[in-house]
N, C-alpha and C positions, 0 to 999 in steps of 0.2 A: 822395651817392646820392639820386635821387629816389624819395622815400617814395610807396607805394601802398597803398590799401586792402586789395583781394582781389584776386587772380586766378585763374580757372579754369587747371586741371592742363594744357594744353597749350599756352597763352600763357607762362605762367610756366617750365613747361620749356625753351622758346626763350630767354626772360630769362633764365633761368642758364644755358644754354650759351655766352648772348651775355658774360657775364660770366664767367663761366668761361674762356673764350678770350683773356680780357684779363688772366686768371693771380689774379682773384678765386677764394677758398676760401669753399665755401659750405657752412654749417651745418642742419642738418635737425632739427626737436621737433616733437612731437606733442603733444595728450592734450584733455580736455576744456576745460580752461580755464573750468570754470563761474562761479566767484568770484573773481577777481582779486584775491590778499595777497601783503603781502609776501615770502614762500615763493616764490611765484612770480615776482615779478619779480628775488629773487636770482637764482634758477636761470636764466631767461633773458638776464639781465645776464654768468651766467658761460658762460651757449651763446654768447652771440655772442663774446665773448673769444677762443673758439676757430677765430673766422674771421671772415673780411669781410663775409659777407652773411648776417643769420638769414633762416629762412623758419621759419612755424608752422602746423602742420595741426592744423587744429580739426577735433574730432567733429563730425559733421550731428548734428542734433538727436536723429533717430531713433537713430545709432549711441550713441547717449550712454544712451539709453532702454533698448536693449538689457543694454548696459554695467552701470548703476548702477541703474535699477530705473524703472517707472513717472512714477515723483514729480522726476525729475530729466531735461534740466537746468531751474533755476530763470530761467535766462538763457537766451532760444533764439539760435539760431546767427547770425542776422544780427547781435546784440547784443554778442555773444561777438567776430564778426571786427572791432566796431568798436571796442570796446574792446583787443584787441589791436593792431588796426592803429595808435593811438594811442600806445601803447611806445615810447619811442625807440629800443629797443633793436632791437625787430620791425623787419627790411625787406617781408617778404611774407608774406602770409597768405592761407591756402587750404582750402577745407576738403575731406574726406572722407568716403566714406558708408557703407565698409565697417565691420569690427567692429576691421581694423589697417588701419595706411597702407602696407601689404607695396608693394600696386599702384603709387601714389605715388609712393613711394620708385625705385622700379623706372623711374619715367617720369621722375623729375627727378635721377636719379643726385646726389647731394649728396657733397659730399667726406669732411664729416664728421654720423657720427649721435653725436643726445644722447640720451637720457632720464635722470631723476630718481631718487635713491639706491634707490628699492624695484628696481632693475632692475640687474641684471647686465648688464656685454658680453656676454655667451652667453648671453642671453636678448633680448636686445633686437631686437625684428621689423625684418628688411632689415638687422640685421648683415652679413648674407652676399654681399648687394648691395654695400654699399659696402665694403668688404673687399675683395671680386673686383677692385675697379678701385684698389687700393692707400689707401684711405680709409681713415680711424679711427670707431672707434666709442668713447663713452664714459659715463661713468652719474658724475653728477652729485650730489654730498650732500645731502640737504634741509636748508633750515634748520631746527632745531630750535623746536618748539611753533606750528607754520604747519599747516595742513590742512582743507581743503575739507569733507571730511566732518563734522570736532568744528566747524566754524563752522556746518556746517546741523542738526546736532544742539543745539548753543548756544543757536542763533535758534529750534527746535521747543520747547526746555525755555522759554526766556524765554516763547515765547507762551503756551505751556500755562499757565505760572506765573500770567502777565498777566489768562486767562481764567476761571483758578480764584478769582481774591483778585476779580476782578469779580463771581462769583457768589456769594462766599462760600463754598465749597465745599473741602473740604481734595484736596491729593493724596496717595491712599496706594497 
């Protein structure tokens, strides 16, 4: 398959019906993808397992902002699709600008939906989507001790630390 960086939502729609029609199963994730660990490239390694072609829709910058709070993401989205485009696992990446990829999902009908262990099939946004047209949907385990959040909490404690023992100053 030839690898691409990004495609906007109606080039890439084409591209998987054109593959679609050649009896390729294509897999659909989402989410921010601010920090790339290895957490994350398990669960991506086992999205694609479950079919021929991944595709990954990253948050726009601004939906991430929404999302998780001012201060994030650390990575803005150009950074984010080039680093996932880089995956081997990743075929296509795309990004989004709402607050879900309801719309998305609805425009590139994917065979199969993934997300990540915090996420139920009956909760998972465009279940209903690819369900209608006989898809599966499924929710993925995390690996255990991986997480985006305790890594940016990590890196805030280590500098605070760094800043204190600079000044001499204690933290209480």
């Amino acid at each position: 398959m030839v690898r691409t960086k990004r495609r906007g939502a109606a080039t890439l729609a084409r591209r998987l019906a054109a593959l679609r029609r050649r009896g390729k199963r294509i897999v659909f994730t989402n989410g921010c993808f601010d920090l790339i660990h290895p957490g994350h490239v398990r669960y991506l390694r086992a999205a694609k397992g479950l079919g021929d072609v991944l595709v990954v829709a990253l948050n726009s910058d601004a939906s991430v902002r929404r999302l998780k709070g001012p201060t994030r993401p650390l990575v803005p989205q150009r950074d984010r699709c080039e680093v996932m485009a880089a995956l081997e696992m990743v075929d296509y990446v795309t990004l989004f600008t709402d607050d879900t990829p309801y719309k998305l999902i609805a425009r590139l009908q994917p065979d199969v939906l993934v997300k990540g262990g915090d996420w139920t099939p009956d909760r998972i946004v465009g279940a209903d989507i690819v369900r209608a047209r006989g898809g599966t949907v499924r929710s993925i385990r995390f690996a255990p001790g991986y997480s985006t959040t305790r890594l940016v909490e990590q890196i805030a404690k280590t500098s605070r630390g760094k800043r204190l023992r600079k000044t001499g100053r204690s933290e209480r």
